[in-house]
N, C-alpha and C positions, 0 to 999 in steps of 0.2 A: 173400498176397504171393508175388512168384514169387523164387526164386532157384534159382542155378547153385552148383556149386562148382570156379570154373578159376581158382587161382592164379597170376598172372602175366598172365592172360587178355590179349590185345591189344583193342582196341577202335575202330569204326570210327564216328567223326566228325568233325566239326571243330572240337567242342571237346573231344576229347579222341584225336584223333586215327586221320586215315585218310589212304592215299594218293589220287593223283587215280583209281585205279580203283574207287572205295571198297572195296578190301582192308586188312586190318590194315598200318598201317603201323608200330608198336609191338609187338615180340614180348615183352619184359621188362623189367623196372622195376628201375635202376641200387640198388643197394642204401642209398646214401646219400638217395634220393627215398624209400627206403622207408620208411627209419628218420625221416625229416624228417615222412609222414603218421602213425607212430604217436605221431609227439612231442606234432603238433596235434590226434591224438584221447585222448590222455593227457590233454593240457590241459583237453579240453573234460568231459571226466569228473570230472576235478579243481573246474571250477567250477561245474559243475552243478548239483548238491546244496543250495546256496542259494537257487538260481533256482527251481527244484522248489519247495521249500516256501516259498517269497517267497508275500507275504499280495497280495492283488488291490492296493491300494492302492499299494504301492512299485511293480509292474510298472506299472501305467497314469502315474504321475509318470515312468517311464523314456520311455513311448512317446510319451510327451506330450513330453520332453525332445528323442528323437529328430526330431518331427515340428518341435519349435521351431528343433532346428538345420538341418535338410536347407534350411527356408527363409533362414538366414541364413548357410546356406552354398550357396547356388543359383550366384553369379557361379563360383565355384571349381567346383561340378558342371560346369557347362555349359560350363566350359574345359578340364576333361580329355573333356566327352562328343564335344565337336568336334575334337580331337585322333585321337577312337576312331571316327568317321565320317569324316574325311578319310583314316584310313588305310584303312579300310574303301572308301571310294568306290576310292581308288589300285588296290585289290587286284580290282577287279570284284565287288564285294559285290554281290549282288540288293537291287533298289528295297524286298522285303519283307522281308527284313535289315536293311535300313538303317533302314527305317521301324519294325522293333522296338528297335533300338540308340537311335535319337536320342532325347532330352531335351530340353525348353523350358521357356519357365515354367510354361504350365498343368500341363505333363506331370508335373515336380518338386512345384506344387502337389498336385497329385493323388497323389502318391507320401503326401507329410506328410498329407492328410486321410486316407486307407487308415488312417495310424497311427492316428489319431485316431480315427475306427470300430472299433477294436480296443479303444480305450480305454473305449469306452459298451458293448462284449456285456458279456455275463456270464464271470466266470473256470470254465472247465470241471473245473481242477484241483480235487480234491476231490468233488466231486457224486458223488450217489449214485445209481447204476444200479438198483438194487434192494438189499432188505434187509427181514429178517424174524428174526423167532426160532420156529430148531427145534422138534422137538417134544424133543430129550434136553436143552433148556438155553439151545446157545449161539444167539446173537447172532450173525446173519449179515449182510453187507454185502460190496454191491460196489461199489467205488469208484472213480474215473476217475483216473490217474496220468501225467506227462509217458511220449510216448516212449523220451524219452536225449537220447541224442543224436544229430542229425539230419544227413544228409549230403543237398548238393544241386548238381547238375550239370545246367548250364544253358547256354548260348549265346546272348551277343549280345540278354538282355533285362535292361538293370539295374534295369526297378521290379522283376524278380524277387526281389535282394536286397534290398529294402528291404519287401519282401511277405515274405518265406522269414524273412527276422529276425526280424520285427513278430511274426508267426507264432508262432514257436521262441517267444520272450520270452513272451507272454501264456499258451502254454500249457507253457509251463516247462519247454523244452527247449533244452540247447545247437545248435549249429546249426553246419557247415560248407561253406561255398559254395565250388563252381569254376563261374566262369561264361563259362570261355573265352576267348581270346585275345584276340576282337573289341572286350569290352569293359571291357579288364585296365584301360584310363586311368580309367575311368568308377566302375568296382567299386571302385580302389583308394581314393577319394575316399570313396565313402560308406561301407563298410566299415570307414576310420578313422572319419568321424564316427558311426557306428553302435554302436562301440567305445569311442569317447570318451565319449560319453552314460553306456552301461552300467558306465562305471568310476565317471562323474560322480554315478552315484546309487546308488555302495556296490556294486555286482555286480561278477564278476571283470570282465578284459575282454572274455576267451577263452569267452566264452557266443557270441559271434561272433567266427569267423576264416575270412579267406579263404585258397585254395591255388595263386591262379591263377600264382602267382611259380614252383610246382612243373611248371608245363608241364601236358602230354598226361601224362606218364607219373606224376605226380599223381593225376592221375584217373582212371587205372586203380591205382595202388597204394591207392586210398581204397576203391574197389570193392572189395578184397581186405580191410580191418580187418572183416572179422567179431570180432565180442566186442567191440570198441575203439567200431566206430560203430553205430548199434541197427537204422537203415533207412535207404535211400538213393531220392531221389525225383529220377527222372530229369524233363529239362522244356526240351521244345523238336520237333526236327523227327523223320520216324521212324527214321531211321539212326541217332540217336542214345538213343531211348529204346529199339531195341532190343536197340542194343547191349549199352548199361549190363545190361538183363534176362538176356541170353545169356551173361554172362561175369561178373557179381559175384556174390560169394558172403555180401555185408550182404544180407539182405533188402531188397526190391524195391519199391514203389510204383508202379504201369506208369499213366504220363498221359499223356493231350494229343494223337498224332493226332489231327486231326478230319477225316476225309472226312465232311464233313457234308449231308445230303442235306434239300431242301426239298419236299413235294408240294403241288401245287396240284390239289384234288378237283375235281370235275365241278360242283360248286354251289359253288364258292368264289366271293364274291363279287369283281369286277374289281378298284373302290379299294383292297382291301384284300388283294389277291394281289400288286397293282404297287410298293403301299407296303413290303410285309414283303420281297416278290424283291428290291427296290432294298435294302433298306436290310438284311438280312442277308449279301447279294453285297458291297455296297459303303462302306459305315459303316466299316470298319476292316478293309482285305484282307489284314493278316497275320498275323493270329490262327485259333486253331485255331477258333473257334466260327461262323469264315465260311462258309456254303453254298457247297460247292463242286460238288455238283448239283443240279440242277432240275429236277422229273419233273412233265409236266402230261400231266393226263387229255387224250385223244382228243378228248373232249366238251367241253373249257373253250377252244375256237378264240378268243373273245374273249378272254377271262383270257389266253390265250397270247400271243395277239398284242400288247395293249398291254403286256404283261412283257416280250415279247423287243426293243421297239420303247424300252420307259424302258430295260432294259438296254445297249443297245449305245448311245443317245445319252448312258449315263454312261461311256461308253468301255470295256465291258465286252467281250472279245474270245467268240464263243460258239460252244462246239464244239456241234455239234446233231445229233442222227437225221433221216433222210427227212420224217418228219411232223413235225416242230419247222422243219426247213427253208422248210414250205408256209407259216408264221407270221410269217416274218422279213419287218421291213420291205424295201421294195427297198435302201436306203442300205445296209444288214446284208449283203446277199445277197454281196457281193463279198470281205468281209474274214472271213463266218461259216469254220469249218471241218468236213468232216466228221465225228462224231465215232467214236472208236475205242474198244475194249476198256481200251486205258490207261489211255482219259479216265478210264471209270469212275472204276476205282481209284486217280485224282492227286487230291492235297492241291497244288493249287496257289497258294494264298496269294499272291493275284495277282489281279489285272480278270481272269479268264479263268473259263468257270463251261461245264459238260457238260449238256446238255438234250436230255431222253427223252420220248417222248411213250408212254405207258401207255393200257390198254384198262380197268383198272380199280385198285380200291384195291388187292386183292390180287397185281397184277402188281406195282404199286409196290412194296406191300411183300416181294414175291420180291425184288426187285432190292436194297432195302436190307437184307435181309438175305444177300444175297449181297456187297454191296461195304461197308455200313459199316466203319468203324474203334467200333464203340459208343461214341461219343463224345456226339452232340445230333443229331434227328432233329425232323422239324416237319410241320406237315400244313396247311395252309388250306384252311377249310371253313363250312361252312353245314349240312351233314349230321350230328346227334348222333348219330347211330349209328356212323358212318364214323369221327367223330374218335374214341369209344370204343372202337372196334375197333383204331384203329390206337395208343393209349394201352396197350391191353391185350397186343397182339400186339410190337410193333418190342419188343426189347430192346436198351436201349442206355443208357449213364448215366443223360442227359436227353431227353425225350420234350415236346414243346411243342404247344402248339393253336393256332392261328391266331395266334400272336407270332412273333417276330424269332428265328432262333438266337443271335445276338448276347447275348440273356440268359443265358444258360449260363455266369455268370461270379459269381465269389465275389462281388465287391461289388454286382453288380444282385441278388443274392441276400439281401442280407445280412449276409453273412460277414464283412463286413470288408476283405479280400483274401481270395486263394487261394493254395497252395502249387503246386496244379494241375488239370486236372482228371482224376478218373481213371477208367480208362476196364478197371480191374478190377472184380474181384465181391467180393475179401476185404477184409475190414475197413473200406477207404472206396472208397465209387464217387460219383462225380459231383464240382463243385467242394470242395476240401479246405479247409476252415476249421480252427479254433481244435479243436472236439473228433474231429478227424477227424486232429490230432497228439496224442494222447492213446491210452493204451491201459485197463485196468484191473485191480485186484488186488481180492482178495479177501483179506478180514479176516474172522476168527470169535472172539470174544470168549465164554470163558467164564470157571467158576468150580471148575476141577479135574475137568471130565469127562475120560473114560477112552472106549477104544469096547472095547466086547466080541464 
C-alpha cells in the first residue's frame, strides 16, 4: 500500500479539489470539517463489529434487500441522476464524464444484479489461509478478516457506490464514500436507500455513509483519519488517484489509470484483430480498461488496414505514426492526426486511440513497457510463442491473449463488482473483489505452552 504522511495535505482534483491550473486549491481543512470526518469514522467503527461477525446468511438477505429496492426505487434515482447531468452538461462536463455519471434503466438494473452476484460468491470472512499444528503443540491458523473500515473517493461514477457498498457489506467492512460534486444528487438518493436496507435488516446504518455534503475539504480531512479509517481506495482519473497517494497518510490502494495498450502481432488473424480493435476501442470509451493504443506489427499491412478502416468508420479520431499513416483508408487520411509523444502517454477515454507501427514483439513490448500505467495489456495472435512471451514478460495487473481488454472488469471476472482495479503489487493487484477487502490474523491455540 503506498502512503504519505502530510496532515492538512491539499489535493488536486475535482472531486476533491483543484484550481483550473491543477494546483492545490485546498491548503487546510476548517476545523469543524475536521471534527464532522472523525465523527463519521467514529460512527463507522462503532457499527462495525456486527457486520464483521454477521453470519453469510443475514449479509446476503441485506444485499438482496438492497438490490430489491434500487429497482423500486429506479423513478427517484434517475430524477436526481438527471438533475446531476444537466448540471454537469451546463458546466461543460466531457461527453466521458457524463457518459460515466448517467443512469438508465438497464444501467440501475445492472447496478441490483452486481448485488445480487455478491449474494451467490462465497463469504471470504472467516476462510482459512492456511493452518497446521506445530511441532511444540499449538494449533496454528490463518484466517481471513474484514478490513475496517473502508474510505472511498471517487468522481462522477455512482454504480461505484452501490459497487463499494455491496463490496464493504459482504466482506464485512464498514465503508465511507465521497464521490464528488458531480454526482452529490445521484449518491445522495442511493446512499439513503443503501442505509435504509442496512437498518431494515438489523445492521447499524452507519456501515454506509457518505461525505459528499463535507465538500473538497472532506476529502482531504478523510485522507488524514489514519487510526480512525483502516485504507482508502482512490477511483477515477489520474490526478486524482495520484493525488489522494501523495498526500494521505490512511493507507493507500493505488487503482485504475489505464493507458491501455493493444498489439496486433504479425500472424494475428484479420477477423479477429478488427473485432477485438473495434470493440475494446469502442464498447464503452470511458472506462479505464479501453485501448487507448494500438501497436501493429510492420508485417500485419492487412490486419492494419481493415483496423484503421473499422476504426475511423466507428468514428474513432486516430493519432498515427508515419507507417500506420500508409494504412489509413483515404476517408481517414484527412481527419487522422500525426501522432506525438503525448499521445503515448494520454488516457483519453474518448473515440480517439494512438497507433504505432512496430518492427517486432520486442519493440512492442519496449514501448509498453515504457508507457504503461500497469493496468491491462493484450496481444492478438496466432503465434504460441509470441503470446507466451509476451504473458511472461509485460508486467502489468491484467495480461490478456487474443480477447477484448474490456474484460478486465470484476463482473466479467466473476467477482461480482469491483472496488477497482489496482494497478499496485501489495496486497491486491488487478480487479478488487470480496477477498481482495479482507486482510488476515493469525490465531494459535494452545494448552499452556511457554517458549523457552
Amino acid at each position: 500500500m503506498s502512503t504519505t504522511a502530510q496532515n492538512n495535505a491539499p489535493v488536486t482534483d475535482s472531486a476533491t479539489g483543484t484550481g483550473p491550473s491543477g494546483e492545490p486549491a485546498v491548503a487546510t481543512v476548517p476545523e469543524e470539517i475536521r471534527e464532522a470526518i472523525l465523527a463519521v469514522a467514529e460512527r463507522a467503527r462503532r457499527a462495525r463489529p456486527e457486520l464483521a461477525t454477521a453470519r453469510r446468511a443475514r449479509k446476503d438477505e441485506t444485499l438482496q434487500g438492497m438490490a430489491d429496492a434500487l429497482r423500486e426505487n429506479a423513478s427517484a434515482i434517475l430524477a436526481a441522476n438527471r438533475k446531476d447531468v444537466e448540471k454537469g452538461r451546463e458546466k461543460g462536463t466531457s461527453e466521458a464524464m457524463l457518459d460515466r455519471l448517467s443512469l438508465d434503466g438497464p444501467r440501475i438494473e445492472a447496478l441490483a444484479a452486481a448485488l445480487e452476484e455478491l449474494v451467490a460468491l462465497p463469504d471470504p470472512v472467516g476462510n482459512v489461509v492456511r493452518g497446521r499444528d506445530l511441532p511444540n503443540g499449538l494449533h496454528m491458523t490463518q484466517l481471513r478478516v474484514p478490513l475496517g473500515v473502508v474510505g472511498a473517493i471517487y468522481e462522477a461514477r455512482p454504480n461505484v457506490t452501490v459497487d463499494i457498498a455491496g463490496l464493504a457489506l459482504k466482506s464485512g467492512n464498514a465503508v465511507i464514500l465521497r464521490g464528488g460534486s458531480a454526482a452529490r444528487e445521484t449518491n445522495t438518493v442511493l446512499i439513503q436507500i443503501l442505509r435504509e436496507q442496512a437498518l431494515s435488516h438489523g445492521f447499524e446504518s452507519d456501515i454506509v455513509q457518505g461525505i459528499d455534503e463535507l465538500g473538497r475539504d472532506g476529502a482531504t480531512a478523510l485522507m488524514s483519519e489514519r487510526g480512525s479509517v483502516d485504507v482508502l481506495v482512490p477511483r477515477g482519473g489520474r490526478e486524482l488517484i495520484q493525488s489522494v497517494v501523495r498526500n494521505a497518510n490512511v493507507p493507500v490502494i493505488e487503482t485504475g489509470e489505464g493507458n491501455v495498450h493493444l498489439y496486433i502481432d504479425e500472424s494475428a488473424p484479420v477477423k479477429m484483430a478488427v473485432d477485438i480493435a473495434l470493440n475494446a476501442k469502442t464498447q464503452r470509451v470511458s472506462v479505464c480498461n479501453t485501448a487507448e493504443t494500438l501497436l501493429i506489427h510492420a508485417g500485419a499491412a492487412e490486419a492494419g488496414r481493415e483496423v484503421l478502416r473499422a476504426l475511423h468508420r466507428a468514428g474513432v479520431l486516430l493519432h498515427v505514426d508515419e507507417g500506420a499513416r500508409a494504412w489509413l483508408p483515404t476517408e481517414a487520411e484527412a481527419t487522422a492526426t500525426p501522432a506525438t509523444e503525448e499521445d503515448w502517454g494520454t488516457e483519453y477515454l474518448a473515440l480517439e486511440l494512438a497507433v504505432k507501427t512496430v518492427g517486432s514483439l520486442d519493440e512492442a513490448m519496449d514501448h509498453i513497457r515504457r508507457w504503461s500505467t500497469g493496468h491491462t495489456e493484450a496481444i492478438v495472435t496466432n503465434d504460441l510463442a509470441n503470446a507466451d512471451r509476451f504473458v511472461a514478460e509485460i508486467d502489468s495487473a491484467a495480461v490478456i491473449v487474443n480477447a477484448s481488454t474490456r474484460f478486465t472488469d470484476g463482473g466479467q471476472l466473476g467477482l461480482g463488482a469491483e472496488v477497482g482495479i489496482s494497478t499496485q503489487k501489495m496486497h491486491a493487484r488487478g480487479p478488487m473483489g470480496l477477498e481482495e477487502l479482507t486482510t488476515t490474523k493469525w490465531v494459535l491455540r494452545g494448552q499452556g505452552q511457554v517458549r523457552s
